[in-house]
C-alpha positions, 0 to 999 in steps of 0.5 A: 234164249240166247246166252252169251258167255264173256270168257275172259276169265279163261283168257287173262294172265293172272285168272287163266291158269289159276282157280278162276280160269278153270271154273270159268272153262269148265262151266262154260263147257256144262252151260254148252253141254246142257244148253239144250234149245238155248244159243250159246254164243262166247265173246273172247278179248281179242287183245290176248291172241294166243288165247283164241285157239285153245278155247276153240279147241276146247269147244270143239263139239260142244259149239259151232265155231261160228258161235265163238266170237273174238271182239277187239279194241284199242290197247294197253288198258290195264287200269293200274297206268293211268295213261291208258284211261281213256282206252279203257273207258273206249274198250269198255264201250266197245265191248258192251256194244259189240256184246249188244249187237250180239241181241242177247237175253243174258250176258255171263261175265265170268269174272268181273274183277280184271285188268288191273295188270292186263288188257282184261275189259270188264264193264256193266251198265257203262254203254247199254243195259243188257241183261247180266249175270255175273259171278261172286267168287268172293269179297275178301278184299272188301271184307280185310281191306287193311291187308288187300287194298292197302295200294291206293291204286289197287283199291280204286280198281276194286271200288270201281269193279264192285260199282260195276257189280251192283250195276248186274241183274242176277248175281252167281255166287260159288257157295252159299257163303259167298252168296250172303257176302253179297247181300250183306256187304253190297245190299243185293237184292236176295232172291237174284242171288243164287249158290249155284256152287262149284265142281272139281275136275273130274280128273280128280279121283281116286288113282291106284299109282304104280310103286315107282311112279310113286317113289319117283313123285316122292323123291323128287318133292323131298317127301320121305315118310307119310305126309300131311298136305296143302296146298291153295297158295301162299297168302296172308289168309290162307293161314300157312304160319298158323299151320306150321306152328300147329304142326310143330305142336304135334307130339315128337313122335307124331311129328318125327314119323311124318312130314307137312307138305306145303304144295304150290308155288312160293316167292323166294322171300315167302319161302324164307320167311316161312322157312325161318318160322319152322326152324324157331318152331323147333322144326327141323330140317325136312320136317316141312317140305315146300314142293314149289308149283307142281302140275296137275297130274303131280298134284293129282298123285299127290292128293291120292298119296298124302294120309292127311290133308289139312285146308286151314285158310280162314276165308274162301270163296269156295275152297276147291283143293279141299273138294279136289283132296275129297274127290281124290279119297284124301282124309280131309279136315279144314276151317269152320269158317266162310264157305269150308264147312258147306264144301267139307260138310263134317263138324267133326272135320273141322277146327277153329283157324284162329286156334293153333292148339285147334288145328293140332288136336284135330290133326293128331286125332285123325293121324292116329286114329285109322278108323277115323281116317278112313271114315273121312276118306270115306265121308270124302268121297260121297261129299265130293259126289254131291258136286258136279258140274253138270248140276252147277250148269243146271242151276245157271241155265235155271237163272237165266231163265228166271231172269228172262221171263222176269224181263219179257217186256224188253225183248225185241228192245234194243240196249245200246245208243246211249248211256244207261243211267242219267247222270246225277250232280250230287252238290254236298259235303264229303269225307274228310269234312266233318260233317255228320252229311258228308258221312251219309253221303258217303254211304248213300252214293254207293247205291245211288250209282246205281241209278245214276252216273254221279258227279260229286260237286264240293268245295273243299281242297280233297275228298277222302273217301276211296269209293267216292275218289273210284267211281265219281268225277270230283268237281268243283263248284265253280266247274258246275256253274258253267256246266250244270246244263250237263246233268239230268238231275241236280241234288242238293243237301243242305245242312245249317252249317258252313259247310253248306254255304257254296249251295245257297247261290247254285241252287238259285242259278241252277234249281234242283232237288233238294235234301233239307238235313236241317229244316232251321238253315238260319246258323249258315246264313248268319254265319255267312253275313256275320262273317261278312262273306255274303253280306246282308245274307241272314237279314234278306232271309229273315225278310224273303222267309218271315217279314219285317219284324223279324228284321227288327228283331235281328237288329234290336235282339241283345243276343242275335243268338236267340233270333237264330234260333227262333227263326228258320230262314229257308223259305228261299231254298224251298221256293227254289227247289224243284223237290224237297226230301226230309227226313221226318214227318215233323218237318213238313209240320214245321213247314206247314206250321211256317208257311202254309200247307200248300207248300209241303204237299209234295214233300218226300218223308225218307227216313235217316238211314246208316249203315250198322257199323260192327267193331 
């Protein structure tokens, strides 16, 4: 099997020298010590040079170097400068054709959601349909949209990334928490999503640090009695607030005896604030030390130094430094929520992140109590033991294997040439419009995108709905008229409402398929002719769709009301459509009741479906 691996994750700026870029090398480098008969072959983004050399290096003896490869293509592409669009569109299909000139039976992408700020290239399914595996560290953004995806250009980037994921072939998620994140929140298939899990560093490890070397480390981070540590960065749902309020809530004497180390890099304004947050806590000088960035090796020390280290983020993907802290001998205790519980694998080292007063009993206890301190640090270390880089590796190499032999026909088929799914015009109303339609299709076109490349075609002055604005061309319905002959497949939905009334002409000129929301579509073409927008509309409907008499009655009815609702007027658009899909089997009865039973032989029933909104 021949396996390529895009290594950009260990290339870009923002992923290189952070969690990603390190979980990209190192299961790159067990990928190729366990490759075994496989080929491996890595692709490198040419447009991040001073990149190249350092992961030759770190290759070098586990990979020929003519198995690394560099591809190029034009730059800047970074998605947040609108200029750079069309680049990026040519880079994407630059690299998914040098990746299928390679003949792969899988593509690795190590970490899909880059190049918003730099010259990353990330795509599936744009240019070929090659085999892909992708990795699922995370949904947070999706999952806390307020906080992440506020920036309307931010959430483009990510809506558009997360249509490129469903687009893969096999999913490879850090935990098993991550793994539900995907099939619960994008619907993927559950048995080509696999925990393959994650590792530490095996520099991490217990570390018997000389006195001096000790005291130096201490004095020069300000630490000057026994320390509770974290570290993992400052972000919103890292939970750094809660922490220094619990920490305050210590009793004085636990407090007064220790400090509570925050271990990475701060911005200046964070740093301020957080330092504002302490001294209204009642904290006092010194009692909590922000160290700023430190490198590995002071972290290493560091983890082997603190009594006690405390993981209170409410969400990961992962939760590295915690398995990082455990496999240092570090008493480490952490959030019962997302993925930590499965890393930290203790009940009794865990505390509700939400609950200050959770979060300073369970630090008390293990503070003052030494044989529960060393149980943990105990506990640590064979937890720690369970997870390696050499079994993550395996379980990749399984999954590919899976997947190769799940698609043994189309080896020898060449994946390139043309794009990979039809492209689809989707003709209905959408978010704002209120419209109970345009709601479902909101939620629908999600999972059709992956089957299709979609144009939206609508005749209203905005769509609203950022996934839509991300991943589908917006056209009007004037722009389809002239250029339907573009699509492989037109669908239409129609609703007996007026939001539906730009349809009727389209469909005439350019049939499709059609989705009949309302089998009755009479309310719309009444409207149309009462309202003098397309004259004679209801009345040559009521001929065309039930004779003469019903004409009569339109006419001679005292409440056209009761005519609207007696007759269904929509014999046209069914003779019109190339297909029809209803929602229920009680609208091909009344079709059969109308017309015949001819008509609707070949009707499709697909059930309404929603999604389950939770509060």
């Amino acid at each position: 099997m021949r396996i390529v691996l895009d290594l950009q994750g260990a290339q870009t700026t923002g992923s290189r020298h952070r969690g990603i870029g390190r979980y990209t090398l190192s299961l790159a480098q067990a990928i190729a010590r366990q490759a075994g008969e496989h080929e491996v072959i890595i692709a490198l983004n040419g447009l991040f040079p001073d990149t190249v050399e350092p992961i030759r290096a770190a290759f070098d003896g586990l990979l020929p170097q003519e198995n690394i490869l560099v591809w190029q293509a034009p730059g800047p592409v970074r998605e947040l400068e609108p200029a750079n669009t069309w680049r990026r569109q040519a880079a994407e299909r630059l690299r998914e054709a040098f990746l299928a000139s390679l003949k792969p039976d899988v593509v690795w992408v190590s970490s899909l959601f880059e190049g918003l700020v730099d010259d990353s290239v990330t795509s599936i399914g744009t240019f070929t349909n090659l085999p892909t595996a992708v990795t699922i560290y995370d949904l947070i953004p999706l999952l806390h949209r307020e906080h992440y995806l506020q920036n309307p250009g931010v959430e483009a980037w990510y809506l558009r990334k997360l249509d490129h994921m469903r687009r893969a072939h096999l999913w490879l998620a850090i935990s098993e928490s991550s793994r539900r994140e995907g099939i619960n929140c994008l619907g993927l298939p559950e048995e080509l999503v696999v925990n393959i899990s994650s590792a530490a560093d095996a520099r991490f490890r217990p570390v018997q640090l000389p006195a001096d070397r000790a005291e130096y480390l201490c004095q020069r981070y300000g630490l000057v009695r026994p320390f509770v540590m974290y570290t993992g960065g400052i972000d919103y749902r890292k939970n750094i607030e809660r922490l220094i309020r619990a920490y305050a809530g210590l009793p004085e004497g636990i407090r007064k005896a220790h400090q509570l180390a925050i271990v990475c890099s701060v911005q200046p304004t964070d740093k301020a604030v957080l330092e504002r947050l302490a001294l209204s806590q009642g904290l006092a000088a010194g009692e909590v030390v922000f160290t700023g960035f430190v490198p590995d090796e002071d972290l290493l020390a560091l983890y082997n130094l603190c009594k006690l280290f405390v993981f209170p983020s409410w969400h990961e993907g992962f939760g590295l430094p915690a398995l990082e802290a455990m496999a240092c001998g570090a008493a480490v205790i952490g959030a019962n929520t997302s993925s930590l519980p499965e890393v930290i694998g203790r009940a009794d080292a865990l505390f509700d992140p939400f609950d200050e007063a959770s979060i300073t009993a369970k630090m008390q206890h293990v503070l003052i109590d030494e044989d529960l301190r060393a149980d943990l640090q105990r506990h640590g270390l064979e937890q720690a033991g369970k997870f390696s880089w050499e079994s993550t590796a395996r379980r990749v190499l399984d999954a590919f294997e899976r997947l190769q032999r799940a698609r043994q026909p189309d080896r020898g088929r060449v994946f390139c040439c043309k794009p990979t799914r039809p492209r689809l015009a989707y003709v209905s109303p959408l978010p704002p419009e209120k419209s109970g339609i345009a709601d479902y299709s909101a939620e629908l076109l999600p999972e059709l995108s992956r089957h299709y490349e979609i144009d939206v075609i609508v005749e209203q002055p905005e769509v609203a709905d950022p996934w839509i604005k991300a991943n589908c061309s917006v056209r009007s319905s004037a722009w389809f008229a002239d250029n339907a002959w573009r699509y492989d497949r037109l669908l239409y939905h129609f609703g007996n409402s007026p939001f539906h009334q730009h349809m009727f002409g389209l469909l005439e000129q350019h049939p499709g398929v059609v989705v009949l929301h309302d089998f009755y579509l009479s309310g719309v073409l009444a409207y149309l002719e009462t309202h003098g927008i397309i004259p004679r509309s209801w009345s040559q409907a009521l001929y065309l769709s039930h004779g003469y008499y019903a004409v009569l009655e339109r006419f001679q009815s005292g409440d056209t009301a009761d005519v609207v609702w007696q007759y269904p007027c929509n014999l046209a658009v069914l003779q019109q459509a190339l297909g029809v899909i209803v929602h229920s089997h009680f609208s091909r009865k009344l079709a059969v009741n109308w017309y015949g039973q001819e008509l609707a032989n070949n009707w499709q029933v697909i059930p309404l479906l929603r999604l389950r909104h939770t509060d």
